[in-house]
C-alpha positions in Angstrom: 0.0 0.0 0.0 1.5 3.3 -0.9 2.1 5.5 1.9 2.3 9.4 1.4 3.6 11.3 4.2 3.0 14.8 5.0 6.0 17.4 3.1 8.3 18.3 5.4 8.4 21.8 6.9 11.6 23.8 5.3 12.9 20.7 3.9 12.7 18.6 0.6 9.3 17.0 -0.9 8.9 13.5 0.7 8.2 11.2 -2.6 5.5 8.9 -2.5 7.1 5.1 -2.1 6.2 1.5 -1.0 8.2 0.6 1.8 9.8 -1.9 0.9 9.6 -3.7 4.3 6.9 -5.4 6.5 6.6 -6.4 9.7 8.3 -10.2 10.1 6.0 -12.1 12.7 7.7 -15.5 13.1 6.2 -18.7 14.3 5.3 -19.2 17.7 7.3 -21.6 19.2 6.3 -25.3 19.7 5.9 -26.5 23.5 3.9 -25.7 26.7 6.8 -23.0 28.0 7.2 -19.4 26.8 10.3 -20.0 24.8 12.4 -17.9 22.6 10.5 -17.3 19.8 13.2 -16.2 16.5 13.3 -16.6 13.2 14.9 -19.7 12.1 18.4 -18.7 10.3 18.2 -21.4 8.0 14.6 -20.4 6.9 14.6 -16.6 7.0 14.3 -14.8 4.1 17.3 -12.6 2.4 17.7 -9.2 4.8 16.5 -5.9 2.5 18.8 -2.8 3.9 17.4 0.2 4.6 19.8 3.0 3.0 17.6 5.8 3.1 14.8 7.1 4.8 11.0 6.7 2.7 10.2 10.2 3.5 13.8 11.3 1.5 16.8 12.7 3.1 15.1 15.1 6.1 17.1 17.9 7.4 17.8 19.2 11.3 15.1 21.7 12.3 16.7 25.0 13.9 13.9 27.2 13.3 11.4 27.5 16.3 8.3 28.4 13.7 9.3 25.1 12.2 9.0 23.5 15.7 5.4 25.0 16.3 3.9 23.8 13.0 5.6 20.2 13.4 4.2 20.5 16.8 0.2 20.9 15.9 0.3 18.2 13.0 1.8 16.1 15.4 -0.9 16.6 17.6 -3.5 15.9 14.9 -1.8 12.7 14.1 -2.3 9.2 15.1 -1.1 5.9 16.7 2.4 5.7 18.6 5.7 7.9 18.2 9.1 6.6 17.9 11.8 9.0 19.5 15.7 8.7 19.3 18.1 11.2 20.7 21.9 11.5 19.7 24.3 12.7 22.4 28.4 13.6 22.0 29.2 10.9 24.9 33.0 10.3 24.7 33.3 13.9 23.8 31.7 16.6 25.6 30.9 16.6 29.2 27.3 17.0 29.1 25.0 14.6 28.6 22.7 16.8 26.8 21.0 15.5 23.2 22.4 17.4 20.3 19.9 16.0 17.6 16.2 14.6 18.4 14.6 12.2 15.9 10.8 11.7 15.8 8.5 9.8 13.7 4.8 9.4 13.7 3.6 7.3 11.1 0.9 9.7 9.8 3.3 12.5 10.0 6.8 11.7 8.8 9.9 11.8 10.4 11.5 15.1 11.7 15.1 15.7 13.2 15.4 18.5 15.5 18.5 20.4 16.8 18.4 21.2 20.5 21.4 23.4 19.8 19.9 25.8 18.2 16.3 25.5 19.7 17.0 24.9 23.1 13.9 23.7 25.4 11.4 21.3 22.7 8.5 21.4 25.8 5.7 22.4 22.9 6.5 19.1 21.2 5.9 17.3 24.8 2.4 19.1 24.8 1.4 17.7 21.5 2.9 14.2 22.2 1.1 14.3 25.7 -1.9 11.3 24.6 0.9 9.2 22.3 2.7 6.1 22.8 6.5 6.9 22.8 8.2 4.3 21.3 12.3 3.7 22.1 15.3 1.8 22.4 16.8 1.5 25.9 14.7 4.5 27.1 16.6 5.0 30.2 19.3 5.8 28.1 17.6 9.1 26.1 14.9 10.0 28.7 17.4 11.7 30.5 18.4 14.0 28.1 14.7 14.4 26.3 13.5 15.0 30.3 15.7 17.6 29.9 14.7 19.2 26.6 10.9 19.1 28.4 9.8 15.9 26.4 8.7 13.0 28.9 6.5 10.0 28.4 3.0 9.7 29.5 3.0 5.8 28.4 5.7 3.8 26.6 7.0 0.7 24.5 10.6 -0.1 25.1 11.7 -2.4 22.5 15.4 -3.4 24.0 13.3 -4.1 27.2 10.6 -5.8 25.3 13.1 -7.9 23.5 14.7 -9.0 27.0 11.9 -10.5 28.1 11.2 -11.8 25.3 14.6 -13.3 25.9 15.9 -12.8 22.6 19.6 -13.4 22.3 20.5 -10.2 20.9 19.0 -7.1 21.9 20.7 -3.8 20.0 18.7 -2.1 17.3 20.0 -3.5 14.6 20.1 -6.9 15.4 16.2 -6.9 16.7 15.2 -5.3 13.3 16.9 -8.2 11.4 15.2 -10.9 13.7 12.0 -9.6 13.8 11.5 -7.4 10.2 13.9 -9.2 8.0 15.8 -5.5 7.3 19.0 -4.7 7.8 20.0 -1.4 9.5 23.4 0.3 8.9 24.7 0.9 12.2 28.6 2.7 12.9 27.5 6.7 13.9 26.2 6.2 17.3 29.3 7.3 18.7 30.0 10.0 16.8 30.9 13.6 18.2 26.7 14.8 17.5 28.3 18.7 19.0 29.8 19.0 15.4 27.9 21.2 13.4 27.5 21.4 10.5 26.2 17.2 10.8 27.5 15.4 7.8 24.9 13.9 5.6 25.5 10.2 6.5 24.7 10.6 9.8 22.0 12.7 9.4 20.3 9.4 7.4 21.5 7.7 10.2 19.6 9.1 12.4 16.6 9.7 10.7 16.7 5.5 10.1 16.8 4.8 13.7 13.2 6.0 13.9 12.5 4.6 10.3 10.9 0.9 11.9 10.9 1.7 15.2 7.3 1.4 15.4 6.9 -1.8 13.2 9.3 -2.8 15.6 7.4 -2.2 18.7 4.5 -3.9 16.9 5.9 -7.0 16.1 7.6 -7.1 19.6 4.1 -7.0 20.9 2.9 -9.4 19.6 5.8 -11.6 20.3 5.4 -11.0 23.9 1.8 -11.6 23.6 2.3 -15.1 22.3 4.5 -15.8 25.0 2.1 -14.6 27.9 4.7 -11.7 29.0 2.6 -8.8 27.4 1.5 -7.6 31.3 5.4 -8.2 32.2 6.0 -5.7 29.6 3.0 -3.0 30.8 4.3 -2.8 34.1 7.9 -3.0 33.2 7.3 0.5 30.8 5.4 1.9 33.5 8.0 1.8 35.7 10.0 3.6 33.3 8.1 6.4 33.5 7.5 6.3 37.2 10.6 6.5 38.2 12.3 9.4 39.4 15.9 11.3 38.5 18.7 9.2 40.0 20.0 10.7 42.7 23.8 11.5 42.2 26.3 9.3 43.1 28.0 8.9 45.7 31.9 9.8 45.7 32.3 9.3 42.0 35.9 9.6 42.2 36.0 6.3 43.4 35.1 5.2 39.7 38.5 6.3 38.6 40.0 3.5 36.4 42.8 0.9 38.6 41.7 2.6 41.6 41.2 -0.9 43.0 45.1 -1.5 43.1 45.3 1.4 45.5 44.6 0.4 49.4 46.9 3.6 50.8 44.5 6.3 52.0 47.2 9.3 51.2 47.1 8.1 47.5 43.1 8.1 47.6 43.2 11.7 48.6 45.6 12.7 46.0 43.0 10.5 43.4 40.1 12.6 44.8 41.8 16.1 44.5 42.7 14.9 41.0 39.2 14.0 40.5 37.7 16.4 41.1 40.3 19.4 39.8 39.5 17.5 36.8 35.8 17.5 36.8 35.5 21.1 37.3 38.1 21.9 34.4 36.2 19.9 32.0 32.9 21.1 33.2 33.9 24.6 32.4 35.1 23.3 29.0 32.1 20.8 28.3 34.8 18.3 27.3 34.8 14.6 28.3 36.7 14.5 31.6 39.3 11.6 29.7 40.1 14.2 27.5 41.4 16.3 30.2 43.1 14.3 31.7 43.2 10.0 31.5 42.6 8.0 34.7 45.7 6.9 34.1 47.6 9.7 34.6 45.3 10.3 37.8 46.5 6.7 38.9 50.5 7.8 38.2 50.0 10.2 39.9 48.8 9.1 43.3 50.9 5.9 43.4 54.6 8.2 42.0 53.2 11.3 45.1 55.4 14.1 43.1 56.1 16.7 45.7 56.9 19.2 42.6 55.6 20.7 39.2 58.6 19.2 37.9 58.5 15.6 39.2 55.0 15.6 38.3 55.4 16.4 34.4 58.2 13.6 34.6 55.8 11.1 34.3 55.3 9.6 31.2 51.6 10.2 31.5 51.9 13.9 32.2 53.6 14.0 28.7 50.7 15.6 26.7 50.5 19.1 25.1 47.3 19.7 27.6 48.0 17.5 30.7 51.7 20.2 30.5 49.6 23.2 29.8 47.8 22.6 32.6 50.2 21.2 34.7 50.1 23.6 38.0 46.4 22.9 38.3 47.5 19.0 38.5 50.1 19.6 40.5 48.2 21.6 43.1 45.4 19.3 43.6 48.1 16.7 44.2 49.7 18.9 47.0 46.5 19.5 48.6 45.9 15.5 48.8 49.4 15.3 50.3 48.9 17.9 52.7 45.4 16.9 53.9 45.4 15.9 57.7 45.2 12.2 58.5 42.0 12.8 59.9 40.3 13.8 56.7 41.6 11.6 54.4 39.4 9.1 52.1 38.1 5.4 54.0 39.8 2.4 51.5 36.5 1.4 51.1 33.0 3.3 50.4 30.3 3.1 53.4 27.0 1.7 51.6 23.7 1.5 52.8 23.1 -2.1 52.1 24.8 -5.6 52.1 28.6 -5.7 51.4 29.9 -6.6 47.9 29.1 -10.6 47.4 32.7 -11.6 47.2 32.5 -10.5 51.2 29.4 -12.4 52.3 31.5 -15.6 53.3 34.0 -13.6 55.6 31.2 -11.1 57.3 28.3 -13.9 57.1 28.7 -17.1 55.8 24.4 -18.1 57.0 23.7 -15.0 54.1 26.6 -16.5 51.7 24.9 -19.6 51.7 21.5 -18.2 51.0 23.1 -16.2 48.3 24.5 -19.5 46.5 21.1 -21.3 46.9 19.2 -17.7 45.1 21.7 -18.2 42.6 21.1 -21.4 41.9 17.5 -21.2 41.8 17.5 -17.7 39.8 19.3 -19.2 37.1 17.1 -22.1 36.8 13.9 -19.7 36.7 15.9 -17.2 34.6 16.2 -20.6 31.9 12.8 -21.7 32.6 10.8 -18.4 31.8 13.3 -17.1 29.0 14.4 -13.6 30.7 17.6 -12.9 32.1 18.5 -12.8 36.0 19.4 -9.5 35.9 15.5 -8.4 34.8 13.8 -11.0 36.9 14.6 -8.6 39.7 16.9 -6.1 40.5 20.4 -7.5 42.0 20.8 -5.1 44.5 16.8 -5.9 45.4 17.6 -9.2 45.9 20.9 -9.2 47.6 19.1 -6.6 50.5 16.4 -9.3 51.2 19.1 -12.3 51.2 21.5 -10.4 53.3 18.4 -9.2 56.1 15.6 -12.0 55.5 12.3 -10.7 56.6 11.6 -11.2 60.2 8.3 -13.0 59.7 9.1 -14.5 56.3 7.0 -12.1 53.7 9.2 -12.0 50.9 6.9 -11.0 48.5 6.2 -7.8 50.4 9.6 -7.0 51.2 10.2 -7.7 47.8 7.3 -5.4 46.9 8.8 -3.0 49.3 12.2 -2.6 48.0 10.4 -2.0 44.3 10.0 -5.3 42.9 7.2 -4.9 40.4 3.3 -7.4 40.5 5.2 -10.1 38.0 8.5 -9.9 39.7 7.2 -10.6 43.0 5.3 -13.4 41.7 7.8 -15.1 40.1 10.5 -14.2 42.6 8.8 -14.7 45.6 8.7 -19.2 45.8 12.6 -19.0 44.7 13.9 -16.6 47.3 11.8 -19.1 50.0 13.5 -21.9 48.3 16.7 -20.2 48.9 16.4 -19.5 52.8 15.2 -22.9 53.2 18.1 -24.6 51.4 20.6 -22.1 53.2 18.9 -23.7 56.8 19.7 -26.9 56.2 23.0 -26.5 54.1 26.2 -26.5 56.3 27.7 -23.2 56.5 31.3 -22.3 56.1 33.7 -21.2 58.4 34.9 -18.2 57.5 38.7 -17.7 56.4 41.0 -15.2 58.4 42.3 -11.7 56.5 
């Protein structure tokens, strides 16, 4: 059926064209159990590449008219609207979206640069009754929350095609299971702060919303056939429920090789370093990597330079930047070398929560065995029910009710407490019983000394 989309507005005439492409529903599988339901390799059909968009090449939108008049014939369009969002990870130090992509069937496609428009809240307005459609939402809600777009209701297809428990679950390779189309892939970790944006990877965006909703469809029904479809509801809604993580807690401590460190005098000269570089490359909206490498950070704490000098020694202090900005290094590493005993770092992080599992036999070895029997029995669920451990319930969830069982033996409530979701708790619930059980009768060991 031909399909002809609206013009766009300031850009070239869309031709009218048959997609070459329809949703690819395969069988459902044979058996009583959910399965994995995929294309057979030997039976599927030749993939068709998508090279260009239908609607034509589309350009970025800068002009806030533009954005108004895409904005009311999105709201007098129809059915669900995929959304992508390009960022300059690797690069810049934001985390900010430099190019939007939207699609609404009904509509066409539309690429919108929050460089030059800023805040895209009238878009948000006009979206507010539609189905947003993404990949790995929680990695581009951020940035749209930021731009004034957020999601009333959602399809996640990456997330859909987890619980689906399809073995492979990037964009590119769920289009090829499920629509038989091959999608070029290679710009997603591109600088997107370069302006003008080169022509590839403007079609390269614009593809990325191209079968994102034939996508979502065909996910659907997958999940539908496997009986996972309320999974999936209450899984999106928690998406959108959920509120801005809150920041983390001493985020030096993610420095690269900082494990190899245990002296507390070379943690305070990593922390000054830290964060001496964090402010620099704030200031500069530069990756913080490309101010300065963890490894140089690492040098530095373990070598303790006392001078400027001794400091730009270093093999890692060699480049043109780290020497142009050499006094600023060397200065947070005499204030971490001056610091009084008193106030320097802990080797370790205080958490609110269990210890790290690798700790459980020395600090409890009762919890260590009831960790080993949930981890025996989640991976058996995990194979049984065709969705990885990891989404069956959150890790960190799981570890706080193994390492302080409930007092009167609700798990499902504690689980439900902590912010395990209706299906989770379900599921979860008769394994992490199993698991204190088999941990009361299983002999515990005694713990090793150091």
């Amino acid at each position: 059926m031909s399909v002809a989309p609206t013009p766009p507005i300031g850009g070239a005439p869309l031709t009218t064209v048959d997609p070459p492409h329809a949703p690819f529903a395969p069988e459902a599988p044979d058996g009583s159990g959910p399965g994995v339901d995929v294309p057979a390799d030997a039976d599927a059909p030749e993939l068709i590449p998508l090279l260009a968009p239908r609607d034509g090449d589309v350009l970025p939108i800068t002009d806030p008219v533009e954005v108004m008049e895409w904005a009311r014939r999105l709201a007098a369009g129809g059915g669900p609207v995929a959304l992508d969002a390009e960022r300059a990870s690797g690069y810049r130090y934001s985390a900010r979206a430099y190019l939007v992509q939207l699609r609404r069937d009904d509509v066409g496609t539309a690429l919108f640069d929050p460089a030059a428009l800023g805040d895209l809240a009238v878009l948000d307005d006009a979206l507010a009754d539609a189905e947003w459609v993404l990949h790995a939402a929680s990695q581009d809600l951020p940035c749209l929350i930021e731009l004034g777009m957020r999601p009333r209701t959602l399809f996640d297809t990456e997330l859909a095609g987890r619980l689906a428990g399809l073995p492979r679950v990037g964009l590119g390779p769920l289009v090829e299971q499920m629509l038989g189309l091959h999608l070029r892939k290679g710009h997603g970790a591109a600088d997107w702060s370069t302006r003008p944006l080169p022509r590839e990877w403007l079609t390269y965006a614009a593809l990325d919303v191209e079968v994102l909703v034939e996508l979502r469809d065909a996910m659907d029904a997958l999940l539908t056939r496997q009986g996972k479809s309320e999974w999936a509801r209450q899984e999106f809604a928690a998406i959108v429920a959920a509120p801005p993580s809150p920041p983390r807690v001493d985020p030096w401590r993610r420095t690269s090789g900082i494990h190899r460190l245990h002296d507390r005098r070379a943690l305070a000269v990593i922390r000054e370093l830290w964060l001496a570089r964090d402010s620099l490359a704030r200031r500069r909206d530069l990756a913080p990597h490309r101010v300065l490498p963890d490894t140089a950070i690492i040098a530095a704490a373990t070598a303790k330079p006392t001078t400027e000098a001794a400091l730009v020694a270093l093999p890692v202090f060699s480049g043109r930047m780290q020497r142009r900005t050499s006094a600023l290094w060397a200065a947070a590493v005499a204030r971490g070398l001056a610091l009084p005993e008193d106030r320097l770092p802990t080797v370790r992080l205080v958490v609110d929560g269990p210890p790290a599992p690798a700790r459980w036999s020395a600090k409890d070895p009762v919890a260590a065995a009831r960790l080993a029997a949930a981890r025996t029995r989640m991976a058996a669920l995990s194979e049984r029910v065709s969705v990885p451990v990891e989404n069956l319930v959150s890790p960190d969830l799981l570890r706080r009710v193994l390492w302080s069982p409930p007092d009167d033996g609700d798990v499902a409530t504690a689980l439900s407490g902590l912010g395990a979701r209706p299906w989770q708790v379900e599921l979860v619930s008769p394994e992490v019983r199993g698991a204190l059980s088999d941990a009361a009768t299983a002999p515990v060991a005694t713990p090793s000394e150091g």
